[in-house]
C-alpha positions as semicolon CSV with decimal commas, in nm:
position;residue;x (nm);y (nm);z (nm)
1;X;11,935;2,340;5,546
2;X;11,559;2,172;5,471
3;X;11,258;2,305;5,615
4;X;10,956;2,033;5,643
5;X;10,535;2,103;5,645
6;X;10,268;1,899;5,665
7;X;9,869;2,001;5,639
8;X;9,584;1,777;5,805
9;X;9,500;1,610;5,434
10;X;9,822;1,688;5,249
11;X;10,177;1,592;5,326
12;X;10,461;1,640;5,086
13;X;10,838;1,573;5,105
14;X;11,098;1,819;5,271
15;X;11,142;2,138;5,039
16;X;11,442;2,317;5,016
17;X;11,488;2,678;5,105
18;X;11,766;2,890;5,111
19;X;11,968;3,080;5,309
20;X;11,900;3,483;5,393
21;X;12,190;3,710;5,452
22;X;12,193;3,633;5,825
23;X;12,139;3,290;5,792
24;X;11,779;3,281;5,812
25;X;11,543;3,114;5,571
26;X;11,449;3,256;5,268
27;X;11,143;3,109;5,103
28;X;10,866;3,303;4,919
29;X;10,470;3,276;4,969
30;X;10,459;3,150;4,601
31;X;10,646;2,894;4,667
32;X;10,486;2,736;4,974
33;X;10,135;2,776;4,824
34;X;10,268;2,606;4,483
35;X;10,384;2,265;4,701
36;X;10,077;2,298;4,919
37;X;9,735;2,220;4,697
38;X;9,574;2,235;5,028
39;X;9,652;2,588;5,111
40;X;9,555;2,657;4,720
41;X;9,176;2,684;4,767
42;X;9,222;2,857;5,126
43;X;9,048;3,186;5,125
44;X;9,101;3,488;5,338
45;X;8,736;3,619;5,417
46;X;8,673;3,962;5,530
47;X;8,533;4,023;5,881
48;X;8,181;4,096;5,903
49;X;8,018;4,411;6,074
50;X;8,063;4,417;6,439
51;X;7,774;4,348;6,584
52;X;7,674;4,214;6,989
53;X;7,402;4,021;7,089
54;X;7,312;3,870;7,423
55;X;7,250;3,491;7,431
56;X;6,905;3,320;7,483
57;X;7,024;3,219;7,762
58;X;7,118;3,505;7,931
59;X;6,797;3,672;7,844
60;X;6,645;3,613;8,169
61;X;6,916;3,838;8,327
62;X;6,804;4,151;8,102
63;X;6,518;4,298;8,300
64;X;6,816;4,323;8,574
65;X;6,968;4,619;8,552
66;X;7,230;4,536;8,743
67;X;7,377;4,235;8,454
68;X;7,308;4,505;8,132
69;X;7,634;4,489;7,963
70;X;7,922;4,723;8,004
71;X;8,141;4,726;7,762
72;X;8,130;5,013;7,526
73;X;7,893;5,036;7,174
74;X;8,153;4,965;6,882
75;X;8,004;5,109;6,578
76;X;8,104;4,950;6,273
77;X;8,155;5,087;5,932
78;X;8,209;4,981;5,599
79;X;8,536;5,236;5,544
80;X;8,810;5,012;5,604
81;X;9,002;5,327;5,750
82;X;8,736;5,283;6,062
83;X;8,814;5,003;6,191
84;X;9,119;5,153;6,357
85;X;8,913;5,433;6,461
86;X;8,890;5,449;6,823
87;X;8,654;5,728;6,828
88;X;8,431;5,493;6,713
89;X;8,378;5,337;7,075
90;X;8,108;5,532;7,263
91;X;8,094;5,541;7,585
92;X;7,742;5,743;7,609
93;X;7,542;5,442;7,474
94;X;7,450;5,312;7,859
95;X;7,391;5,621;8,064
96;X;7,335;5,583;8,418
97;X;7,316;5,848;8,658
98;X;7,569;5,934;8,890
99;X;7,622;5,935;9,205
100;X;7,638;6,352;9,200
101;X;7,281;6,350;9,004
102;X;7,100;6,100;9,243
103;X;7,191;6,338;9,514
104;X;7,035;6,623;9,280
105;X;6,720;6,469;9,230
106;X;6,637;6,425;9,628
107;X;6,741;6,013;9,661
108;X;6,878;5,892;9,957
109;X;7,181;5,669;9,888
110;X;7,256;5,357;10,125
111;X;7,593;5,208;10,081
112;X;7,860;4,970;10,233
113;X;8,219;4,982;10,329
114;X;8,457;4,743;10,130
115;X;8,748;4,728;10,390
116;X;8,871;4,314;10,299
117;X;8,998;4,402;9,940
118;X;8,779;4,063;9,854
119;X;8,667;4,125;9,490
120;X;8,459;3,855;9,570
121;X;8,286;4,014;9,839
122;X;8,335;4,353;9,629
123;X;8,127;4,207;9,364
124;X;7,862;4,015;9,603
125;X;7,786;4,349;9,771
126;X;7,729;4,505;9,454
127;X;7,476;4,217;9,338
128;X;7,285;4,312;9,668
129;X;7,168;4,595;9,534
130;X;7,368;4,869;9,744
131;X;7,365;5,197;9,592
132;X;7,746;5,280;9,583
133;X;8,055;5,106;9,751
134;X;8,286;5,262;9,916
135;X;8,641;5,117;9,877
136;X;8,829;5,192;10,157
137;X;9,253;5,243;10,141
138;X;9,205;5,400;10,467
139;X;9,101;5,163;10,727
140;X;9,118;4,897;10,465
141;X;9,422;4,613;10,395
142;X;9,487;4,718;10,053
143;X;9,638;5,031;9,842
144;X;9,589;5,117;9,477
145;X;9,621;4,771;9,328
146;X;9,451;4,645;9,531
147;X;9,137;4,882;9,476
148;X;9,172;4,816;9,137
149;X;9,022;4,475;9,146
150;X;8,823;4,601;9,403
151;X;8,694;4,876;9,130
152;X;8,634;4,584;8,833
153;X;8,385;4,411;9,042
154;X;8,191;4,674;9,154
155;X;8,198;4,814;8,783
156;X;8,094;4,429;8,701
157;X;7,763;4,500;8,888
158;X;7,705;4,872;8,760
159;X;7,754;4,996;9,088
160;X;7,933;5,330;9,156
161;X;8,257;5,303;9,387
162;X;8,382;5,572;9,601
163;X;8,750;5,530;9,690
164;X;8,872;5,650;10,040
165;X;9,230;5,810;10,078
166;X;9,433;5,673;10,345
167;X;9,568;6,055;10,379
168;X;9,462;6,352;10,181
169;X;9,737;6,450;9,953
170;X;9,785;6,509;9,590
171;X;9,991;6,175;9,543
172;X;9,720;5,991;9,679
173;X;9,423;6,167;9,566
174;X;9,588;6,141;9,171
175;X;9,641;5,768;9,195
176;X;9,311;5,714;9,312
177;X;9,162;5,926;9,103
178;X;9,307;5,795;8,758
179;X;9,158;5,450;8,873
180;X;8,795;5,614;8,774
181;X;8,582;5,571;9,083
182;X;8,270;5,805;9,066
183;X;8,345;5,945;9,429
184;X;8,619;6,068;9,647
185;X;8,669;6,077;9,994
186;X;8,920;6,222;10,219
187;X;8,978;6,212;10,598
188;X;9,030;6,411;10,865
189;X;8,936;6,758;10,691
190;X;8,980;6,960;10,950
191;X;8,920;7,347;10,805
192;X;8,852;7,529;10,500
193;X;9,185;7,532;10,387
194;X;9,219;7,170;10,371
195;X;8,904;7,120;10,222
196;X;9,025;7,393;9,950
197;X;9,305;7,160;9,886
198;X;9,137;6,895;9,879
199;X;8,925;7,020;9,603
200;X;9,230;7,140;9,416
201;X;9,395;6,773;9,413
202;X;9,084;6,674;9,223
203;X;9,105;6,970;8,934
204;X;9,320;7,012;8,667
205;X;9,559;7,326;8,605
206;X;9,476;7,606;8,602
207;X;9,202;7,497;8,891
208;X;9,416;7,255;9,066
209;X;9,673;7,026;9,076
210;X;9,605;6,712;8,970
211;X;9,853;6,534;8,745
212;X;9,737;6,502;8,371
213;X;9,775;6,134;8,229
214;X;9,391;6,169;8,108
215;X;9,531;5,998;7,756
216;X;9,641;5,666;7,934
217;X;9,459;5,618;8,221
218;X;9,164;5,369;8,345
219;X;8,929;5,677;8,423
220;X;8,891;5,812;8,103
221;X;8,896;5,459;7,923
222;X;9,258;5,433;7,901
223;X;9,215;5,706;7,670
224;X;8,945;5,572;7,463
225;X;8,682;5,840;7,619
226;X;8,778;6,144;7,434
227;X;8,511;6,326;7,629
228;X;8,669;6,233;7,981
229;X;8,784;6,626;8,021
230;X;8,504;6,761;7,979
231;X;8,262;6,585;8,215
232;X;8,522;6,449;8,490
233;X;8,487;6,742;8,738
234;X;8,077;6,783;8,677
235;X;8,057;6,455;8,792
236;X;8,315;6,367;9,059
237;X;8,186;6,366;9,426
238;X;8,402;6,525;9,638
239;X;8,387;6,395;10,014
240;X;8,528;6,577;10,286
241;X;8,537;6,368;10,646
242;X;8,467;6,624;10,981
243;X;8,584;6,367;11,254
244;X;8,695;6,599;11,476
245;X;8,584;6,853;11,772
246;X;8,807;7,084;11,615
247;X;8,671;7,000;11,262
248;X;8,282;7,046;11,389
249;X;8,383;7,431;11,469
250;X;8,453;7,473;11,130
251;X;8,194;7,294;10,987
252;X;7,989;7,515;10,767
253;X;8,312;7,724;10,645
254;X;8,400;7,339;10,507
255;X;8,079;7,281;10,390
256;X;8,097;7,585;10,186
257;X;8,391;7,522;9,986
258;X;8,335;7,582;9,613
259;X;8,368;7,168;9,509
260;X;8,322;6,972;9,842
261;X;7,979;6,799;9,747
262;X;7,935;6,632;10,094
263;X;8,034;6,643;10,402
264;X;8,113;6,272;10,546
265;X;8,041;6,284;10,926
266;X;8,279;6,027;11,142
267;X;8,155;5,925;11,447
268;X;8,420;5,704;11,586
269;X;8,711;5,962;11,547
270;X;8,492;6,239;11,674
271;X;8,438;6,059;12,012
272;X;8,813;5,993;12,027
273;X;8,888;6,317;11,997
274;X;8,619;6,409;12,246
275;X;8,759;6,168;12,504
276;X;8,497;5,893;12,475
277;X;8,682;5,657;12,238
278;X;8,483;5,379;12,438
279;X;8,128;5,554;12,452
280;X;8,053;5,675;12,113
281;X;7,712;5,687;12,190
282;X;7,789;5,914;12,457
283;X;7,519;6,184;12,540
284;X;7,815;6,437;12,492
285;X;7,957;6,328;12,176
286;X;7,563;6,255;12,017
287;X;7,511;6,645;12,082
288;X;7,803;6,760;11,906
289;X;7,681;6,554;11,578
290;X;7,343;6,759;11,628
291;X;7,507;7,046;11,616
292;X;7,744;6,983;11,316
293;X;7,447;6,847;11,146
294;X;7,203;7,132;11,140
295;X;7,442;7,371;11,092
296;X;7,525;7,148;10,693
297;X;7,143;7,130;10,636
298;X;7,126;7,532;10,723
299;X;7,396;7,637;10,471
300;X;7,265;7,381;10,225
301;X;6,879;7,545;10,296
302;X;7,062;7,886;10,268
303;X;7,179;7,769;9,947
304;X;6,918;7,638;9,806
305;X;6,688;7,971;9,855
306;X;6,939;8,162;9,700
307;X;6,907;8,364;9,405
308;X;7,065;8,105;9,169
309;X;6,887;7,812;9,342
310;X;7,210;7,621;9,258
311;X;7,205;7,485;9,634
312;X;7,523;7,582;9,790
313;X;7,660;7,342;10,065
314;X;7,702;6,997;10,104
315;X;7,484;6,677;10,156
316;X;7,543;6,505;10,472
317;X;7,703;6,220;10,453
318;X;7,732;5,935;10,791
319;X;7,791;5,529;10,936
320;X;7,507;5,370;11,139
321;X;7,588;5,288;11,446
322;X;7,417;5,058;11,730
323;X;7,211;5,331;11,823
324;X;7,179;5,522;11,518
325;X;7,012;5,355;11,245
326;X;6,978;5,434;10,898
327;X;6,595;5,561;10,990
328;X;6,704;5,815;11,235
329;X;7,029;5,894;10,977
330;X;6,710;5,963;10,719
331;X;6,507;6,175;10,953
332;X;6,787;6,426;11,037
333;X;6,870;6,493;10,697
334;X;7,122;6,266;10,570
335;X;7,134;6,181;10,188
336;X;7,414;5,947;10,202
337;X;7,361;5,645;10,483
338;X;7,670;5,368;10,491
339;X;7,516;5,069;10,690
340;X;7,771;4,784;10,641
341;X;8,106;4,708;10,615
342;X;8,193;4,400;10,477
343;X;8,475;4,212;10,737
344;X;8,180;4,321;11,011
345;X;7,920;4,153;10,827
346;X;8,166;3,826;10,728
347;X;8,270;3,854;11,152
348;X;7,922;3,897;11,271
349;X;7,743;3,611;11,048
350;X;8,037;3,356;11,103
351;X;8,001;3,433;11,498
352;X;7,623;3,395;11,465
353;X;7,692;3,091;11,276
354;X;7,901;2,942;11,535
355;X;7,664;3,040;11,836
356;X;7,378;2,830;11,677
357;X;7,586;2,515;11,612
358;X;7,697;2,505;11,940
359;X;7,332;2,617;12,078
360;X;7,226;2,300;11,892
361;X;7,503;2,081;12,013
362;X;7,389;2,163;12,364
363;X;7,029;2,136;12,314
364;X;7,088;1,758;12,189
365;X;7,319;1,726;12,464
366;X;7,051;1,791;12,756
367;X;6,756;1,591;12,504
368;X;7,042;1,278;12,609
369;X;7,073;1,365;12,935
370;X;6,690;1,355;12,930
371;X;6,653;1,051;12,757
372;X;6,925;0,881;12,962
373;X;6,717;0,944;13,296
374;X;6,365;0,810;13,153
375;X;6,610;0,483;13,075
376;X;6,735;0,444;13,430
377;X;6,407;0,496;13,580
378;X;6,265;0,215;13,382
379;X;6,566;0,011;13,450
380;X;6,485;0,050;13,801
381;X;6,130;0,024;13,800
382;X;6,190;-0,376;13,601
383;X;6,478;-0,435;13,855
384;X;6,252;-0,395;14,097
């Protein structure tokens, strides 16, 4: 059997080589190098130290925070052992605040629904500058998967994502929450003791239930983030949704559950459930939001002037609506304001878009019409 080689400046005849024990070739290094001068004087360097840098040209984008890189510091190291060293990736060199510790320090958070699945329009929202993104497997087209891409673009723009549950169950809640988002929401908590399971779907044994896969999956790096564990449940925001009349009785004994960070109020369902699925804005159903309101902010204040000053109680959490904008959200207390959602603002500039082009058309139309008059007059005027 021959074997043949050739090299860009060297080419030589067919060498022989011999059969292995299963019929395979059976030719040594030595022997290729000694029929290939070429491959003589080749020399295997050593990698250099890692190092990153950013590009002249992509200096400009520095001062934004939003394009500072994400991938992880790799610290290099002369010990050859090192390099296979995963806990030499550190995932603490970029800190950014979370979502949790915004809310700590006082900020109020304005954010958009992501209900198209479009990492596209995923990624343009977070460009915009909105301060988190809720992904939403609820009301939304997509499941898991899809959220993942979802998840990547957001990440992209260094903006947190909250993922909301289509359900709340453990199945759902530990899919979701292996993805990595920064926030979780789940709807239609309608008690304490849902909102105490809730809290347990998001906590490991012994506190909950959530499934361990910690070494393998996206949130904690795929397993790269060695301190995952340990900081996952500090900074995970648990959202409970109150979207019902039922739920609003209940409201501060679900407020007050040890883990639920904010209370998410839902004013669609609530009118639904009120009978006014086509008034929202119903006298009637805007009371009953009053009322669930201040009785959060109390147990929050109640909290908050306790002796550990730890500030028990949720944030409030809400959607604008037509007539409820993110001001008035701001003035009764809200901390986390969702103004958009992303098929809405696609439907309503498309629609706008279409009204002016045909506004235009018949503008020009009656200029014609116009024009076509003046021409018959003088028509008439010379016939005459």
């Amino acid at each position: 059997m021959l074997a043949t080689y050739a090299t860009e400046n060297h080419q030589s005849p067919a060498m022989s080589a011999t059969a292995g024990p299963n019929g395979t070739l059976s030719t040594t290094l030595s022997e290729i190098i000694s029929k290939a001068p070429s491959l003589k004087t080749t020399k295997i360097l050593p990698l250099p130290n890692t190092t990153f840098s950013i590009p002249s040209t992509l200096k400009s984008l520095n001062s934004n925070p939003k394009f500072k890189p994400l991938l992880p510091a790799i610290h290099s190291s002369s010990s050859a052992a090192a390099t296979s060293d995963l806990s030499t990736v550190d995932f603490t060199s970029t800190p950014q605040p979370s979502l949790k510790s915004r809310l700590c320090n006082g900020e109020i958070l304005y954010g958009i629904f992501l209900c198209s699945f479009s990492p596209t329009l995923a990624e343009i929202a977070g460009l915009a500058g909105y301060d988190f993104a809720v992904i939403d497997m609820e009301h939304g087209y997509g499941g898991i998967s899809d959220a993942l891409h979802c998840l990547r673009a957001v990440a992209a723009t260094r903006t947190p994502a909250i993922l909301r549950l289509p359900e709340s169950s453990a199945t759902w809640a530990k899919k979701a929450l292996d993805l990595g988002p920064q926030g979780i929401m789940f709807p239609m908590i309608d008690g304490p003791k849902s909102a105490k399971e809730a809290v347990s779907y998001c906590r490991y044994p012994p506190g909950g239930v959530r499934g361990a896969a910690h070494t393998i999956a996206r949130a904690s790096g795929y397993g790269i983030d060695t301190g995952y564990l340990g900081t996952v449940e500090e900074e995970l925001l648990i959202m409970c949704q109150v979207e019902s009349e039922e739920a609003v009785k209940k409201i501060e004994e679900i407020a007050a559950v040890d883990g639920v960070d904010c209370i998410q109020m839902g004013p669609l369902d609530l009118s639904a459930s009120m009978g006014y699925l086509w008034d929202p804005g119903n006298k009637k159903v805007r009371d009953v939001m009053r009322v669930a309101e201040e009785r959060v902010l109390k147990l929050r204040e109640k909290g908050r002037s306790g002796k550990n000053g730890a500030g028990r109680g949720a944030y409030l959490a809400g959607f604008t609506m037509p007539f409820d904008t993110p001001v008035d959200l701001k003035a009764r207390g809200y901390h986390m304001i969702s103004g958009a959602v992303d098929v809405g603002l696609f439907r309503s500039a498309a629609v706008e878009d279409v009204k002016r082009f045909k506004t235009i058309l018949v503008e020009e139309s009656s200029d014609d019409d116009e024009v076509d008059r003046e021409k018959d007059g003088d028509d008439k005027y010379w016939s005459e």
